[in-house]
N, C-alpha and C positions, 0 to 999 in steps of 0.2 A: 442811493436812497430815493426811492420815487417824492412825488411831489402831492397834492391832494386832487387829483383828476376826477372829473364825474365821468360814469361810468358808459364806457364808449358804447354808441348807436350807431344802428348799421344807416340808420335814417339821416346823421348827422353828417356835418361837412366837418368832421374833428379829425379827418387823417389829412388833409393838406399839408403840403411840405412848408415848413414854418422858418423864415430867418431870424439870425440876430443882429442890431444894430448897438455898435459897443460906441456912445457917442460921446469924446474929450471928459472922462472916466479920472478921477482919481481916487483914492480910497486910501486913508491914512488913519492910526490908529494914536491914539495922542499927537504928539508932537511927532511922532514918525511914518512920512510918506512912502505907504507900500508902492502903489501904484501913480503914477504921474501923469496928468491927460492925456489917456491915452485911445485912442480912437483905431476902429474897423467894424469891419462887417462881414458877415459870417453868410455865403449863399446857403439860400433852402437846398438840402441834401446833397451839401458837399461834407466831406473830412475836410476838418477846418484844423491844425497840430500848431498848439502853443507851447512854444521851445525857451529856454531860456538855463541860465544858473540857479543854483539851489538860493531860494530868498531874492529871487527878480519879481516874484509878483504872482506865478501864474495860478497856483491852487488859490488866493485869493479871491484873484477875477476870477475864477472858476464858481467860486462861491456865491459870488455876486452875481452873477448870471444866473444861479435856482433862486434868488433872493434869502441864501442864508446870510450874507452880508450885506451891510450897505452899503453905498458909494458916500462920499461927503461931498464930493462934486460933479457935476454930469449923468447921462444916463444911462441906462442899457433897456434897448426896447428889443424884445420876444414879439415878431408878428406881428410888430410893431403898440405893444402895448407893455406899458413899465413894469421891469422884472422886480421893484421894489413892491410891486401890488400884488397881494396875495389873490386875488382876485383874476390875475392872468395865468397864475398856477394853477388855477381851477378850470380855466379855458384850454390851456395849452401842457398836456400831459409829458411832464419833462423829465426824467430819473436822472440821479448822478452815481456813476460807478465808483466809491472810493479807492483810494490805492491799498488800506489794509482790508479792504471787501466789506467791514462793518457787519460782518454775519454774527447770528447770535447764533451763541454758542451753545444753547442749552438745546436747541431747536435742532431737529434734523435736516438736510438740505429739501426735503418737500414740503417742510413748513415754515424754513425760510422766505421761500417765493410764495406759499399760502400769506403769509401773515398781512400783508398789509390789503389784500382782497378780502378776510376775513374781518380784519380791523374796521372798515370803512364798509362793509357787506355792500359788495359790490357785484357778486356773483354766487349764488347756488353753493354749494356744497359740491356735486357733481359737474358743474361749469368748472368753479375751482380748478377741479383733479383732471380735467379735460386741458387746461389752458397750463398747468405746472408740468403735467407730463408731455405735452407736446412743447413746451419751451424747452426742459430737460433734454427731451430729443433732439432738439435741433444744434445743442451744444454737447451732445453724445454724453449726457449726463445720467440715462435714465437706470443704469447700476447703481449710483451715487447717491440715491432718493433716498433712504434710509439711513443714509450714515450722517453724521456730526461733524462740523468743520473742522472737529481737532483730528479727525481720521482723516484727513484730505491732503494732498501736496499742496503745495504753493500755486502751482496752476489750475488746480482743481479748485481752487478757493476765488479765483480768477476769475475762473468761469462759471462757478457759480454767484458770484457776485452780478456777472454781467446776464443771465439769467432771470434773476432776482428783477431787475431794471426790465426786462424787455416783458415780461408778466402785464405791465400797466400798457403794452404799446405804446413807446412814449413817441412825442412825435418831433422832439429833442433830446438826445443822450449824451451827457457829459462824462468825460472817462477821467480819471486822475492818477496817473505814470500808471498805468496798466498793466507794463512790463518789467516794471523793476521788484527785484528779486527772481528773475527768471532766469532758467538756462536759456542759451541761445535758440533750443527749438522749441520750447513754447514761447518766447518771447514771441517769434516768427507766426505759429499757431494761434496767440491772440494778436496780431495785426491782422492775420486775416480773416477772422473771424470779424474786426472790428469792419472790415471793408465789404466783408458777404451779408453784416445784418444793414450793409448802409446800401447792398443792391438789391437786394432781399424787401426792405423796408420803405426802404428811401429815407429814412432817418437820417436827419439831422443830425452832426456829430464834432464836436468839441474835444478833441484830447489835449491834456498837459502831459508830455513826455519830454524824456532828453532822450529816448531813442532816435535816435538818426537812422536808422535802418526802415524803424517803423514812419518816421515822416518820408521818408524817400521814396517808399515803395507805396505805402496807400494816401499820402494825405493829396488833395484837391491844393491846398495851398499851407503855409507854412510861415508863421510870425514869431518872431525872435523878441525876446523882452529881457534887456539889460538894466537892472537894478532899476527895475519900475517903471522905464521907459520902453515904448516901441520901437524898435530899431528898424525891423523891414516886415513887408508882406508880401511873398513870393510864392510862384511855383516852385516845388519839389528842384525839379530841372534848375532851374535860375538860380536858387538858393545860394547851390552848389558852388557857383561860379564868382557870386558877390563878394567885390572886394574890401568892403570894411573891414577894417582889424577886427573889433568887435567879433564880430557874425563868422568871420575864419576864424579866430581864435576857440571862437565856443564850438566851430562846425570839427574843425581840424586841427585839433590844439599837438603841441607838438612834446614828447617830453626831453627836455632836457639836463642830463643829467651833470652837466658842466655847471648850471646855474640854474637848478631847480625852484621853481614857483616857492614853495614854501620856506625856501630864505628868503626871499624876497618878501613875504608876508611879514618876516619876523623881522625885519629892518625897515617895512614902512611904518 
Protein backbone atom coordinates (compact mmCIF):
# COMPACT_ATOMS: atom_id res chain seq x y z
CA UNK A 1 0.00 0.00 0.00
CA UNK A 2 1.74 3.26 -1.19
CA UNK A 3 2.07 5.99 1.17
CA UNK A 4 0.70 9.83 0.30
CA UNK A 5 3.69 11.07 -2.04
CA UNK A 6 3.37 14.30 -3.98
CA UNK A 7 3.39 13.90 -7.34
CA UNK A 8 6.97 13.11 -8.73
CA UNK A 9 8.90 16.07 -10.81
CA UNK A 10 11.10 15.64 -13.25
CA UNK A 11 12.48 19.11 -11.71
CA UNK A 12 12.75 17.66 -8.20
CA UNK A 13 15.71 15.86 -6.43
CA UNK A 14 12.76 13.15 -5.09
CA UNK A 15 14.43 9.96 -6.65
CA UNK A 16 17.73 9.96 -4.47
CA UNK A 17 18.38 6.80 -3.01
CA UNK A 18 17.05 7.09 0.57
CA UNK A 19 18.21 5.02 3.80
CA UNK A 20 16.85 3.84 6.88
CA UNK A 21 18.02 4.39 10.44
CA UNK A 22 16.24 1.75 12.88
CA UNK A 23 17.68 3.49 16.19
CA UNK A 24 17.27 1.23 19.82
CA UNK A 25 13.42 0.66 18.57
CA UNK A 26 11.10 -0.98 20.83
CA UNK A 27 7.52 -1.40 20.20
CA UNK A 28 5.17 -3.22 22.72
CA UNK A 29 1.54 -3.40 22.72
CA UNK A 30 0.14 -3.42 26.43
CA UNK A 31 2.17 -5.04 28.61
CA UNK A 32 3.67 -7.24 25.75
CA UNK A 33 7.17 -6.43 24.15
CA UNK A 34 6.93 -7.15 20.38
CA UNK A 35 10.12 -5.68 19.62
CA UNK A 36 13.05 -5.01 22.19
CA UNK A 37 15.81 -2.13 21.34
CA UNK A 38 16.48 -2.94 18.59
CA UNK A 39 18.90 -1.07 16.35
CA UNK A 40 20.30 -1.09 12.42
CA UNK A 41 20.61 0.49 9.52
CA UNK A 42 19.39 -0.17 6.25
CA UNK A 43 22.06 1.25 3.08
CA UNK A 44 20.43 3.44 0.24
CA UNK A 45 19.66 0.80 -2.51
CA UNK A 46 20.60 -2.26 -0.95
CA UNK A 47 18.03 -5.51 -0.23
CA UNK A 48 18.07 -5.23 3.31
CA UNK A 49 16.07 -9.38 4.39
CA UNK A 50 14.50 -9.47 7.93
CA UNK A 51 14.45 -13.06 8.88
CA UNK A 52 13.22 -14.42 11.90
CA UNK A 53 10.26 -16.94 13.70
CA UNK A 54 6.68 -16.64 13.12
CA UNK A 55 5.92 -13.74 16.22
CA UNK A 56 9.83 -12.37 16.39
CA UNK A 57 8.79 -9.05 15.60
CA UNK A 58 9.44 -8.54 11.85
CA UNK A 59 5.88 -7.41 10.09
CA UNK A 60 5.77 -5.18 13.06
CA UNK A 61 8.94 -3.24 12.51
CA UNK A 62 7.79 -3.44 9.00
CA UNK A 63 4.99 -1.37 9.91
CA UNK A 64 6.71 1.06 11.84
CA UNK A 65 9.01 1.85 9.32
CA UNK A 66 5.72 3.31 6.69
CA UNK A 67 4.61 4.74 10.03
CA UNK A 68 1.49 2.44 10.34
CA UNK A 69 2.70 1.76 13.94
CA UNK A 70 4.34 3.45 16.54
CA UNK A 71 7.33 2.75 18.40
CA UNK A 72 6.88 3.31 22.32
CA UNK A 73 10.64 3.69 22.37
CA UNK A 74 13.40 4.91 19.97
CA UNK A 75 13.30 5.92 16.51
CA UNK A 76 13.30 5.12 12.88
CA UNK A 77 14.59 7.80 10.63
CA UNK A 78 13.73 7.52 6.67
CA UNK A 79 16.44 10.02 5.12
CA UNK A 80 16.97 10.73 8.00
CA UNK A 81 13.68 12.27 9.00
CA UNK A 82 11.01 10.38 11.64
CA UNK A 83 8.95 7.78 10.08
CA UNK A 84 6.44 8.51 12.96
CA UNK A 85 5.87 12.01 10.74
CA UNK A 86 3.49 11.99 8.30
CA UNK A 87 5.10 14.58 6.97
CA UNK A 88 8.24 12.51 5.68
CA UNK A 89 5.65 10.16 3.96
CA UNK A 90 4.95 13.06 1.91
CA UNK A 91 8.60 13.78 1.09
CA UNK A 92 9.84 10.27 0.66
CA UNK A 93 7.39 8.07 -1.56
CA UNK A 94 7.54 4.68 0.09
CA UNK A 95 4.88 1.62 -0.70
CA UNK A 96 4.59 -1.46 1.29
CA UNK A 97 3.89 -4.86 -0.60
CA UNK A 98 1.56 -6.95 1.76
CA UNK A 99 1.95 -10.62 2.13
CA UNK A 100 -2.08 -11.35 1.23
CA UNK A 101 -1.46 -8.44 -1.64
CA UNK A 102 -4.52 -6.34 -0.10
CA UNK A 103 -6.06 -6.04 -3.71
CA UNK A 104 -9.42 -5.20 -3.97
CA UNK A 105 -11.43 -7.38 -5.12
CA UNK A 106 -14.24 -5.70 -6.80
CA UNK A 107 -11.58 -3.77 -9.11
CA UNK A 108 -9.80 -5.32 -12.00
CA UNK A 109 -5.97 -5.61 -11.99
CA UNK A 110 -5.76 -2.10 -14.12
CA UNK A 111 -7.73 -0.28 -11.69
CA UNK A 112 -5.94 -1.71 -8.90
CA UNK A 113 -2.73 0.07 -9.76
CA UNK A 114 -5.17 3.12 -11.23
CA UNK A 115 -6.79 3.69 -7.86
CA UNK A 116 -4.64 5.51 -5.63
CA UNK A 117 -3.18 7.85 -8.70
CA UNK A 118 -6.83 8.53 -9.33
CA UNK A 119 -7.64 8.92 -5.64
CA UNK A 120 -5.15 11.62 -4.88
CA UNK A 121 -5.25 12.95 -8.84
CA UNK A 122 -2.01 12.75 -9.45
CA UNK A 123 -1.94 12.19 -13.11
CA UNK A 124 -4.19 12.68 -16.28
CA UNK A 125 -6.37 10.02 -17.07
CA UNK A 126 -3.97 9.18 -20.13
CA UNK A 127 -0.66 9.44 -17.93
CA UNK A 128 -2.59 7.17 -15.67
CA UNK A 129 -3.05 4.19 -18.56
CA UNK A 130 0.50 5.17 -19.72
CA UNK A 131 2.34 4.63 -16.27
CA UNK A 132 -0.32 1.03 -15.35
CA UNK A 133 0.51 -0.33 -18.59
CA UNK A 134 3.98 0.03 -18.60
CA UNK A 135 4.38 -1.01 -14.95
CA UNK A 136 1.95 -4.09 -16.00
CA UNK A 137 4.62 -4.69 -18.62
CA UNK A 138 7.51 -4.80 -16.82
CA UNK A 139 6.03 -7.53 -14.62
CA UNK A 140 4.66 -9.46 -17.87
CA UNK A 141 1.27 -8.54 -16.53
CA UNK A 142 -0.16 -6.83 -19.40
CA UNK A 143 -2.91 -9.98 -20.33
CA UNK A 144 -3.90 -9.80 -16.68
CA UNK A 145 -5.30 -5.92 -17.12
CA UNK A 146 -8.86 -6.87 -17.09
CA UNK A 147 -9.23 -9.68 -14.95
CA UNK A 148 -10.22 -9.63 -11.02
CA UNK A 149 -7.82 -10.99 -8.34
CA UNK A 150 -10.24 -13.90 -7.65
CA UNK A 151 -9.12 -15.05 -11.46
CA UNK A 152 -5.42 -14.88 -10.63
CA UNK A 153 -3.04 -17.55 -9.13
CA UNK A 154 -1.32 -16.90 -6.11
CA UNK A 155 1.72 -15.60 -8.00
CA UNK A 156 -0.20 -13.60 -10.06
CA UNK A 157 -1.55 -11.71 -7.08
CA UNK A 158 2.11 -11.41 -6.03
CA UNK A 159 2.94 -9.61 -8.78
CA UNK A 160 0.40 -7.76 -9.10
CA UNK A 161 0.59 -6.41 -5.68
CA UNK A 162 4.17 -5.52 -6.34
CA UNK A 163 2.94 -3.71 -9.39
CA UNK A 164 0.36 -1.77 -7.57
CA UNK A 165 3.52 -0.37 -5.27
CA UNK A 166 6.07 0.46 -8.00
CA UNK A 167 3.02 2.72 -9.91
CA UNK A 168 4.03 5.61 -7.17
CA UNK A 169 7.91 5.05 -7.90
CA UNK A 170 8.62 4.66 -4.45
CA UNK A 171 11.88 5.47 -3.63
CA UNK A 172 11.47 2.94 -0.44
CA UNK A 173 9.78 -0.54 -0.97
CA UNK A 174 8.78 -2.81 1.80
CA UNK A 175 7.84 -6.31 0.88
CA UNK A 176 6.06 -8.70 3.64
CA UNK A 177 7.02 -12.78 3.00
CA UNK A 178 6.51 -12.13 -0.55
CA UNK A 179 7.07 -15.76 -1.15
CA UNK A 180 5.00 -17.54 1.09
CA UNK A 181 2.33 -19.70 -0.43
CA UNK A 182 4.55 -20.11 -3.50
CA UNK A 183 5.65 -23.02 -5.45
CA UNK A 184 9.29 -23.20 -5.57
CA UNK A 185 9.47 -21.54 -9.11
CA UNK A 186 7.68 -18.58 -8.51
CA UNK A 187 8.93 -18.27 -5.22
CA UNK A 188 12.51 -17.91 -7.22
CA UNK A 189 10.64 -15.63 -9.97
CA UNK A 190 9.53 -13.07 -7.30
CA UNK A 191 13.10 -12.96 -5.75
CA UNK A 192 14.21 -11.96 -8.80
CA UNK A 193 12.00 -9.63 -9.67
CA UNK A 194 12.45 -8.20 -6.21
CA UNK A 195 16.51 -7.74 -7.14
CA UNK A 196 15.77 -6.54 -11.15
CA UNK A 197 13.31 -3.64 -9.69
CA UNK A 198 16.18 -2.87 -7.07
CA UNK A 199 18.77 -2.64 -10.28
CA UNK A 200 16.37 -1.43 -12.47
CA UNK A 201 15.45 1.33 -9.77
CA UNK A 202 17.74 1.59 -7.18
CA UNK A 203 15.03 1.24 -4.75
CA UNK A 204 15.41 0.84 -1.55
CA UNK A 205 14.24 -2.56 -0.25
CA UNK A 206 13.10 -4.09 3.14
CA UNK A 207 11.83 -7.78 2.89
CA UNK A 208 10.48 -9.78 5.87
CA UNK A 209 10.83 -13.29 4.69
CA UNK A 210 11.81 -16.69 6.19
CA UNK A 211 12.83 -17.66 2.74
CA UNK A 212 16.37 -18.52 2.84
CA UNK A 213 16.76 -19.04 -0.57
CA UNK A 214 15.53 -15.81 -1.39
CA UNK A 215 17.89 -14.04 1.43
CA UNK A 216 20.83 -16.04 0.07
CA UNK A 217 20.74 -15.21 -3.34
CA UNK A 218 19.54 -11.50 -3.69
CA UNK A 219 19.68 -9.87 -0.25
CA UNK A 220 22.83 -7.09 0.26
CA UNK A 221 22.71 -8.19 4.02
CA UNK A 222 20.55 -10.27 6.31
CA UNK A 223 19.18 -9.60 10.08
CA UNK A 224 17.85 -12.33 12.10
CA UNK A 225 15.13 -11.23 14.91
CA UNK A 226 14.69 -13.69 17.84
CA UNK A 227 11.43 -13.10 19.87
CA UNK A 228 12.03 -9.27 19.33
CA UNK A 229 15.41 -9.12 19.78
CA UNK A 230 18.41 -8.52 17.05
CA UNK A 231 20.40 -11.39 17.02
CA UNK A 232 22.89 -10.59 13.89
CA UNK A 233 23.40 -8.46 10.85
CA UNK A 234 25.35 -10.20 8.19
CA UNK A 235 26.11 -10.88 4.77
CA UNK A 236 24.14 -13.51 2.86
CA UNK A 237 27.72 -15.45 2.66
CA UNK A 238 28.55 -14.99 6.59
CA UNK A 239 25.12 -15.73 7.69
CA UNK A 240 25.63 -19.04 6.51
CA UNK A 241 28.50 -19.85 8.52
CA UNK A 242 27.40 -18.03 12.12
CA UNK A 243 27.62 -20.03 14.92
CA UNK A 244 25.01 -19.07 17.40
CA UNK A 245 22.55 -21.80 18.12
CA UNK A 246 19.90 -19.32 17.61
CA UNK A 247 20.67 -18.23 14.08
CA UNK A 248 21.67 -22.24 12.91
CA UNK A 249 18.87 -23.43 14.46
CA UNK A 250 16.36 -20.91 12.46
CA UNK A 251 19.13 -21.06 9.42
CA UNK A 252 19.34 -25.07 9.50
CA UNK A 253 16.93 -26.48 11.74
CA UNK A 254 17.25 -30.19 11.79
CA UNK A 255 14.13 -32.64 12.05
CA UNK A 256 14.16 -34.93 14.55
CA UNK A 257 12.14 -37.51 14.72
CA UNK A 258 13.59 -39.33 17.85
CA UNK A 259 12.51 -36.33 19.85
CA UNK A 260 10.54 -34.00 17.79
CA UNK A 261 10.12 -30.17 18.73
CA UNK A 262 6.55 -30.39 19.47
CA UNK A 263 7.03 -32.66 22.54
CA UNK A 264 9.00 -30.69 23.74
CA UNK A 265 6.59 -27.65 23.32
CA UNK A 266 4.07 -29.74 25.20
CA UNK A 267 6.21 -30.50 28.20
CA UNK A 268 7.63 -27.01 28.66
Amino acid sequence: MSQSPQSPSKESDAFHHVGVEVDHVTIQFGSNKIVTDVSFAVKPGEIFVLMGASGAGKSVLLRAIVGLIETSAGKILIDGMDAANPETHRKIRSALVFQSGALFNSLSVYDNLAFYPREHRLMSEKQIREKVMDTLKILSLEQAAEKHPSELSGGMKKRVAIARALVMEPQLLLYDEPTSELDPIMAATISEIIAALRDQYSVTSIVVSHDRELAYSVADRVAILHKGDLRTVESPESIQKNQDPVVKEFLNPEINLASPRFRKIQQS
